[in-house]
Structure formats: C-alpha cells, structure tokens
Biopython code that builds the backbone (N, CA, C, O; Angstrom):
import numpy as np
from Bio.PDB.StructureBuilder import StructureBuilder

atoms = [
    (1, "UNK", "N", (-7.023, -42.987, -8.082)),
    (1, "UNK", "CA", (-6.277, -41.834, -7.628)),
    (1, "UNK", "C", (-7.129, -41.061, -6.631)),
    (1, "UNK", "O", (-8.249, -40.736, -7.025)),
    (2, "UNK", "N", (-6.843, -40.790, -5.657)),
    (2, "UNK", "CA", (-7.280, -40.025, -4.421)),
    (2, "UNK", "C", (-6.974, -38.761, -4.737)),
    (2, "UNK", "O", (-5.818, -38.337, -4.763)),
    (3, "UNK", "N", (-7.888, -38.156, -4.969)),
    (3, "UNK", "CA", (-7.604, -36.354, -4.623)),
    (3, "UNK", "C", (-8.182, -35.516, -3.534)),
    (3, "UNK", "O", (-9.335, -35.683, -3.137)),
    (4, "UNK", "N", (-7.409, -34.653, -3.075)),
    (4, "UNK", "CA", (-7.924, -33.865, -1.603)),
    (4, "UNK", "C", (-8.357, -32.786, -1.797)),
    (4, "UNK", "O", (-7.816, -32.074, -2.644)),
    (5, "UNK", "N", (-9.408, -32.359, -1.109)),
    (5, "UNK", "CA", (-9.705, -30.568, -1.369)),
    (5, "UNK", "C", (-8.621, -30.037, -0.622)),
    (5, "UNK", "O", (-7.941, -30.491, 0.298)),
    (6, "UNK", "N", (-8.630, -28.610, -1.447)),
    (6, "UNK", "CA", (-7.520, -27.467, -0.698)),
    (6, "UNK", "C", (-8.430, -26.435, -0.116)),
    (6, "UNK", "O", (-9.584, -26.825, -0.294)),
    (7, "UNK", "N", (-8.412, -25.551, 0.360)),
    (7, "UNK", "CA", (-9.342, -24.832, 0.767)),
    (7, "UNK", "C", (-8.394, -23.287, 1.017)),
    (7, "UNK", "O", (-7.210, -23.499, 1.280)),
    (8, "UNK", "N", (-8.828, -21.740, 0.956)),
    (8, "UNK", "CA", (-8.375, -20.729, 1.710)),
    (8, "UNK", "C", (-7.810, -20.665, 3.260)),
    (8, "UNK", "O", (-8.607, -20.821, 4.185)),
    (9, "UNK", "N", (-6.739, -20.487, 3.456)),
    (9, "UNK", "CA", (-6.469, -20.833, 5.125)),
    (9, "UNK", "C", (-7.428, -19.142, 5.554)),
    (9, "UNK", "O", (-8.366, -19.299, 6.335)),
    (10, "UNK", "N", (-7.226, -17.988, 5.162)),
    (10, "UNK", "CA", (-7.456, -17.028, 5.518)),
    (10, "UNK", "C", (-9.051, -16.927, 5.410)),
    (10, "UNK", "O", (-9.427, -16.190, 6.322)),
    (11, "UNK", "N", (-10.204, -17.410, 4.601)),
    (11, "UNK", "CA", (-11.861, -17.001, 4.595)),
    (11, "UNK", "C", (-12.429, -18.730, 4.676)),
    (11, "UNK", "O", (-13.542, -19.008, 5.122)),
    (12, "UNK", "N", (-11.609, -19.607, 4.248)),
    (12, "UNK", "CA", (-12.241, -21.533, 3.816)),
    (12, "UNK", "C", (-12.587, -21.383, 2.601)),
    (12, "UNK", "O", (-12.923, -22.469, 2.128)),
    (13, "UNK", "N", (-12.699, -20.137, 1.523)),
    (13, "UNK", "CA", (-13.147, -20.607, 0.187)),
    (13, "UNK", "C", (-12.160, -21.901, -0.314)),
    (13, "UNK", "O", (-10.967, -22.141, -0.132)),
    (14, "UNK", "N", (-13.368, -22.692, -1.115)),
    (14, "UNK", "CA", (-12.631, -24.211, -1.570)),
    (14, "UNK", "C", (-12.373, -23.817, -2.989)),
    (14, "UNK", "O", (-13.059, -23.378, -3.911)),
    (15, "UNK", "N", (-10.908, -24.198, -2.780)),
    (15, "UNK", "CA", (-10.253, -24.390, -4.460)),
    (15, "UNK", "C", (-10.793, -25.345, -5.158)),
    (15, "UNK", "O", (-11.416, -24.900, -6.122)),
    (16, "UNK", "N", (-10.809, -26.537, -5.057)),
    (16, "UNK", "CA", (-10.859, -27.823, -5.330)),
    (16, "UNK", "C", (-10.493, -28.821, -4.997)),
    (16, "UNK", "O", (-10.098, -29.026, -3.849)),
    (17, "UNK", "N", (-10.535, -29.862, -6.079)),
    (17, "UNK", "CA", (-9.854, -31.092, -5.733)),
    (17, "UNK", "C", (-8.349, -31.181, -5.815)),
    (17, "UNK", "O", (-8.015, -30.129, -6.360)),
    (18, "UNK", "N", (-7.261, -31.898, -5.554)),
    (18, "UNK", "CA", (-5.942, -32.020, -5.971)),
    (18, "UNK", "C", (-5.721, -33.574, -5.883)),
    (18, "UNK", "O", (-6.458, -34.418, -5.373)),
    (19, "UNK", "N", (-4.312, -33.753, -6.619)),
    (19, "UNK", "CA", (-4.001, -35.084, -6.456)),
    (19, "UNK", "C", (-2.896, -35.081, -6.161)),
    (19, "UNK", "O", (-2.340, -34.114, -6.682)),
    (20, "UNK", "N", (-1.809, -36.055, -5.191)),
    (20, "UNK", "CA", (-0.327, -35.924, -5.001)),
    (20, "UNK", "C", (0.715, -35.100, -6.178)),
    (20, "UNK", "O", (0.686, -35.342, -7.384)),
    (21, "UNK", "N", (1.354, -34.384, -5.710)),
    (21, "UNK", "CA", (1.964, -33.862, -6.468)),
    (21, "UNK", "C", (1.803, -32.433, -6.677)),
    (21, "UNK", "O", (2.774, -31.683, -6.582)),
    (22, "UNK", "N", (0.692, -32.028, -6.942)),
    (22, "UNK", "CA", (0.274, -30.619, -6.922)),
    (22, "UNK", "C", (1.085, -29.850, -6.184)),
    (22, "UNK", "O", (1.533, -30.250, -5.109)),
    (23, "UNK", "N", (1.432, -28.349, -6.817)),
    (23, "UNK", "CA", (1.911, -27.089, -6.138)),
    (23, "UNK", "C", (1.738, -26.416, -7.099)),
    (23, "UNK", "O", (2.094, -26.502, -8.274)),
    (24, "UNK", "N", (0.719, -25.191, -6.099)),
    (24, "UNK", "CA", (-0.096, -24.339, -7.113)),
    (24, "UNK", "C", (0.168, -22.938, -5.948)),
    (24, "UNK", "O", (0.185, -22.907, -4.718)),
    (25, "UNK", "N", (0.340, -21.936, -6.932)),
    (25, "UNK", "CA", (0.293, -20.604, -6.717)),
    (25, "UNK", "C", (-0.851, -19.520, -7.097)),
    (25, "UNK", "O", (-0.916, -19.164, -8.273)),
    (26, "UNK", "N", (-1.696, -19.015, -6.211)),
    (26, "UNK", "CA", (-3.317, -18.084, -6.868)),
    (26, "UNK", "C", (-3.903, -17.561, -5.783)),
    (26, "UNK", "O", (-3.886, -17.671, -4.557)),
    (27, "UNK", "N", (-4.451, -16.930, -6.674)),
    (27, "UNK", "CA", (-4.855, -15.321, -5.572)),
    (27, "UNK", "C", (-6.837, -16.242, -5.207)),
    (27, "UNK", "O", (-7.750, -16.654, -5.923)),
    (28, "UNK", "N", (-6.618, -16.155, -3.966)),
    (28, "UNK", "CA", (-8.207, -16.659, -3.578)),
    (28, "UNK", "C", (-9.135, -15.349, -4.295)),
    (28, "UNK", "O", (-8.881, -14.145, -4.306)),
    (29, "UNK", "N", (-10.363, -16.148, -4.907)),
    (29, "UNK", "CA", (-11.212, -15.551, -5.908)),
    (29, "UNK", "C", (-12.134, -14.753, -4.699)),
    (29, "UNK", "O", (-12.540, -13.631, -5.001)),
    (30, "UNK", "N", (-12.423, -15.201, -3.567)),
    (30, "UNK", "CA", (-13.233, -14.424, -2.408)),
    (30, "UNK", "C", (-12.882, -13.660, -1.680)),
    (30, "UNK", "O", (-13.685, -12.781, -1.366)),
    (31, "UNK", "N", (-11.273, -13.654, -0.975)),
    (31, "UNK", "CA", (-10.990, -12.835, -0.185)),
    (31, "UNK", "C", (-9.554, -11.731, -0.903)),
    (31, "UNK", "O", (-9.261, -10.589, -0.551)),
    (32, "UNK", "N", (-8.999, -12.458, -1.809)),
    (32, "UNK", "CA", (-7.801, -12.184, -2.320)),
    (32, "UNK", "C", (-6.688, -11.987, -2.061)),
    (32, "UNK", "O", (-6.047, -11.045, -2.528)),
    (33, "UNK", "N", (-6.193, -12.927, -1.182)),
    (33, "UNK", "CA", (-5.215, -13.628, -0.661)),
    (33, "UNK", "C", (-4.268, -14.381, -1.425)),
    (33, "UNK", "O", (-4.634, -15.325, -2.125)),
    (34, "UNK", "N", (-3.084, -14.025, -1.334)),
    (34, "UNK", "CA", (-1.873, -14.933, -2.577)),
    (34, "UNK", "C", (-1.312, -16.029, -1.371)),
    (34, "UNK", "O", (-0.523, -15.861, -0.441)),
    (35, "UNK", "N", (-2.215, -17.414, -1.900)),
    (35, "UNK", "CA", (-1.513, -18.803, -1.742)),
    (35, "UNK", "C", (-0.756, -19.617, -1.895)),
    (35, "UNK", "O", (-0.390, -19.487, -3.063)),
    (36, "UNK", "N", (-0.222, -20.462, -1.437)),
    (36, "UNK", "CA", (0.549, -21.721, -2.161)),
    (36, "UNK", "C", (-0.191, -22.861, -1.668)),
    (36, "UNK", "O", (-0.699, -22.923, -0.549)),
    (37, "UNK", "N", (-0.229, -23.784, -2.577)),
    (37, "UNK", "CA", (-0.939, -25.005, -1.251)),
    (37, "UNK", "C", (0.139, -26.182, -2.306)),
    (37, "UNK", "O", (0.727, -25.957, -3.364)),
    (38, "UNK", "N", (0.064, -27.291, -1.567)),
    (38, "UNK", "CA", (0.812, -28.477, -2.088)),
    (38, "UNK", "C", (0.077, -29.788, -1.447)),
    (38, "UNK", "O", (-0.522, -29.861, -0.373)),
    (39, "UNK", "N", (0.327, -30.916, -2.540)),
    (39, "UNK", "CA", (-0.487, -32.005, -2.193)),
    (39, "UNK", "C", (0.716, -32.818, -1.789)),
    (39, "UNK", "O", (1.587, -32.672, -2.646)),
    (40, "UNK", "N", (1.001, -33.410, -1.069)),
    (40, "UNK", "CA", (2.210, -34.637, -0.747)),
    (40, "UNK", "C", (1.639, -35.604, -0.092)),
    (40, "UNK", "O", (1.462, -35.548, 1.125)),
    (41, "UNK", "N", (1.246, -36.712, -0.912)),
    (41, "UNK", "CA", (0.693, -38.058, 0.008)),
    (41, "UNK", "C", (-1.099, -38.106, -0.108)),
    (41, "UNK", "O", (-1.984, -38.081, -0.963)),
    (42, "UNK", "N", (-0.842, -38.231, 2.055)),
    (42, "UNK", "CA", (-2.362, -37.328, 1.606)),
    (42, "UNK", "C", (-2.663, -36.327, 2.452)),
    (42, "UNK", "O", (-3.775, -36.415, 2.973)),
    (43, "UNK", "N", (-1.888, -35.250, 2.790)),
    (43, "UNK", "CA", (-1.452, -33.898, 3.197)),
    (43, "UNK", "C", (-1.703, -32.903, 2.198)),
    (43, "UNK", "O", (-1.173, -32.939, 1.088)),
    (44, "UNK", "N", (-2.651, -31.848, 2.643)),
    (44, "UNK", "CA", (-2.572, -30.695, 1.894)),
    (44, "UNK", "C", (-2.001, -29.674, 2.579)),
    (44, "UNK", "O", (-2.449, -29.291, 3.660)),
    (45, "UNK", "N", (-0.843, -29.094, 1.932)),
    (45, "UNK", "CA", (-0.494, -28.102, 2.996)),
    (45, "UNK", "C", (-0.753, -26.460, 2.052)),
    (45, "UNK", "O", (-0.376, -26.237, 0.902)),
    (46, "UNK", "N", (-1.414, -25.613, 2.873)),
    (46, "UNK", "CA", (-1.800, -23.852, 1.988)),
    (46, "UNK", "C", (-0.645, -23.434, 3.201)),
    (46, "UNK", "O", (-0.386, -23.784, 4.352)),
    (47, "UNK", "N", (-0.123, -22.453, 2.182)),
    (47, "UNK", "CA", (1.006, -21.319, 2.486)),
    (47, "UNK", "C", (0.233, -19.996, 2.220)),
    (47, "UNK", "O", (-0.422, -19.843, 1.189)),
    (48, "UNK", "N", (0.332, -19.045, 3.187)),
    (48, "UNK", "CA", (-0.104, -17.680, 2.863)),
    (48, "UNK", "C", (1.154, -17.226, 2.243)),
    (48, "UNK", "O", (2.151, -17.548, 2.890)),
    (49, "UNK", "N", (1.384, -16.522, 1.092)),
    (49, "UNK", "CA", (1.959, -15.693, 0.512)),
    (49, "UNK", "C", (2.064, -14.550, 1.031)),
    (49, "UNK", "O", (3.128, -14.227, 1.560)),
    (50, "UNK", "N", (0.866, -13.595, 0.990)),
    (50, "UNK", "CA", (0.681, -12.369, 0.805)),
    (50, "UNK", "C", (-0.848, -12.209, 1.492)),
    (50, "UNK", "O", (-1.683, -12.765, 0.778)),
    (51, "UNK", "N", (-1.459, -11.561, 2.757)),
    (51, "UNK", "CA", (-2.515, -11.273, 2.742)),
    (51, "UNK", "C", (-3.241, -10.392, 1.962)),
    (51, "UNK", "O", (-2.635, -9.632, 1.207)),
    (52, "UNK", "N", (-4.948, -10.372, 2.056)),
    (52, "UNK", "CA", (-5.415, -9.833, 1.254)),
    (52, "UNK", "C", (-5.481, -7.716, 2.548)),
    (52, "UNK", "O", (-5.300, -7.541, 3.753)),
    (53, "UNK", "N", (-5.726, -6.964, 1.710)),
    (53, "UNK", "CA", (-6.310, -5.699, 2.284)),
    (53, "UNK", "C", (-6.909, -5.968, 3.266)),
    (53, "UNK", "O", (-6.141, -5.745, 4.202)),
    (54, "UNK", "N", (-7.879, -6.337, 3.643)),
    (54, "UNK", "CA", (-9.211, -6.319, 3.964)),
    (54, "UNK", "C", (-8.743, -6.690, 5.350)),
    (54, "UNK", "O", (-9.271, -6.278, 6.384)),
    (55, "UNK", "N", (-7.198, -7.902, 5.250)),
    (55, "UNK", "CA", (-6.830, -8.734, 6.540)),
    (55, "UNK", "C", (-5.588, -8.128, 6.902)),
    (55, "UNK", "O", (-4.815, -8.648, 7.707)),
    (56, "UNK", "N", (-5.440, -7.364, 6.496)),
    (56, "UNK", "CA", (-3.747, -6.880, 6.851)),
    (56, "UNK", "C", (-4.426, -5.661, 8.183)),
    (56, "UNK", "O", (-4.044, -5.474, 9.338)),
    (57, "UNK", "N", (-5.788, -4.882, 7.217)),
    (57, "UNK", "CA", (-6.618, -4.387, 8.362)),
    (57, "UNK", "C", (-7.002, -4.567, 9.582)),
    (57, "UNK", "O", (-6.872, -3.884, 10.598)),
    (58, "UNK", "N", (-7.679, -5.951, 9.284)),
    (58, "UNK", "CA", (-8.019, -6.246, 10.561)),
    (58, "UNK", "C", (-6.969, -7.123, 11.688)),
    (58, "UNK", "O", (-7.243, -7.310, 12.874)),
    (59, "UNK", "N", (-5.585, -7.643, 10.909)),
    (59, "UNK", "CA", (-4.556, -7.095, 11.442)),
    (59, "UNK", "C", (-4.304, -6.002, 12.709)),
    (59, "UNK", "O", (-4.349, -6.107, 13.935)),
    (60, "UNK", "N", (-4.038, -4.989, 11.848)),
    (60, "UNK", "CA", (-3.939, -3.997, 12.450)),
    (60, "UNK", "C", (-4.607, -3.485, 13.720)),
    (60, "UNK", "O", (-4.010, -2.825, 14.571)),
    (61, "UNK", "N", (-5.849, -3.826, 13.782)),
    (61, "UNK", "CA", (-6.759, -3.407, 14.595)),
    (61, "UNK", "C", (-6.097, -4.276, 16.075)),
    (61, "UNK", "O", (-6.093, -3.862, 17.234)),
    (62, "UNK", "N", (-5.626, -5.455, 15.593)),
    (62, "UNK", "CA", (-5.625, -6.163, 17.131)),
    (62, "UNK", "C", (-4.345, -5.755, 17.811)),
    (62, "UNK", "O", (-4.102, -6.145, 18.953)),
]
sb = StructureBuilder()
sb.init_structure("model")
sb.init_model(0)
sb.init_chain("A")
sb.init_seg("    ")
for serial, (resi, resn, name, xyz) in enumerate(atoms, 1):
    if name == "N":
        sb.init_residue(resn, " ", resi, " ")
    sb.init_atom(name, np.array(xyz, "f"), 0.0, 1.0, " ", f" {name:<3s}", serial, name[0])
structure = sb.get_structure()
C-alpha cells in the first residue's frame, strides 16, 4: 500500500502519511488553519476551509 504525505497548503506543516481513500477534516497544529485534504489514487488534494487569524491579516494588508 502506497501512502502520500499531506502537508498545510497555508505554512507546509506535514500531517502525515495517507493512503487512497482518506478525507480528513483538522485544524493545522502550527498555523491554525481548518483543512480538508483527500487521498484519491495518488493525488493529495488540501482544501482550505477556514483561514487561520494570523492570515486573514496578512490578507488584509495586501
């Protein structure tokens, strides 16, 4: 079985490993960002949910 890392789209903190099938919902432990990521094949795809504070800020700024 092949499993892929997922990673934060918003800072690169690494979740882990995954294996086909996976769809997982969680708040990144570093920046705190609400994700989705999904494994299909051998594609990982992360969904931003919800940014964290910190990025909605610096957002703003631009």
């Amino acid at each position: 079985m092949i499993k892929l890392l997922s990673a934060c789209s918003c800072c690169g903190h690494i979740f882990g490993r995954s294996a086909d099938g996976t769809r997982t919902e969680l708040r990144c432990p570093k920046c705190g960002a609400e994700m989705e990521y999904c494994v299909t094949g051998n594609t990982v795809t992360v969904r931003v949910l919800k940014l964290s504070e910190k990025q909605k800020e610096r957002m703003k700024g631009k």
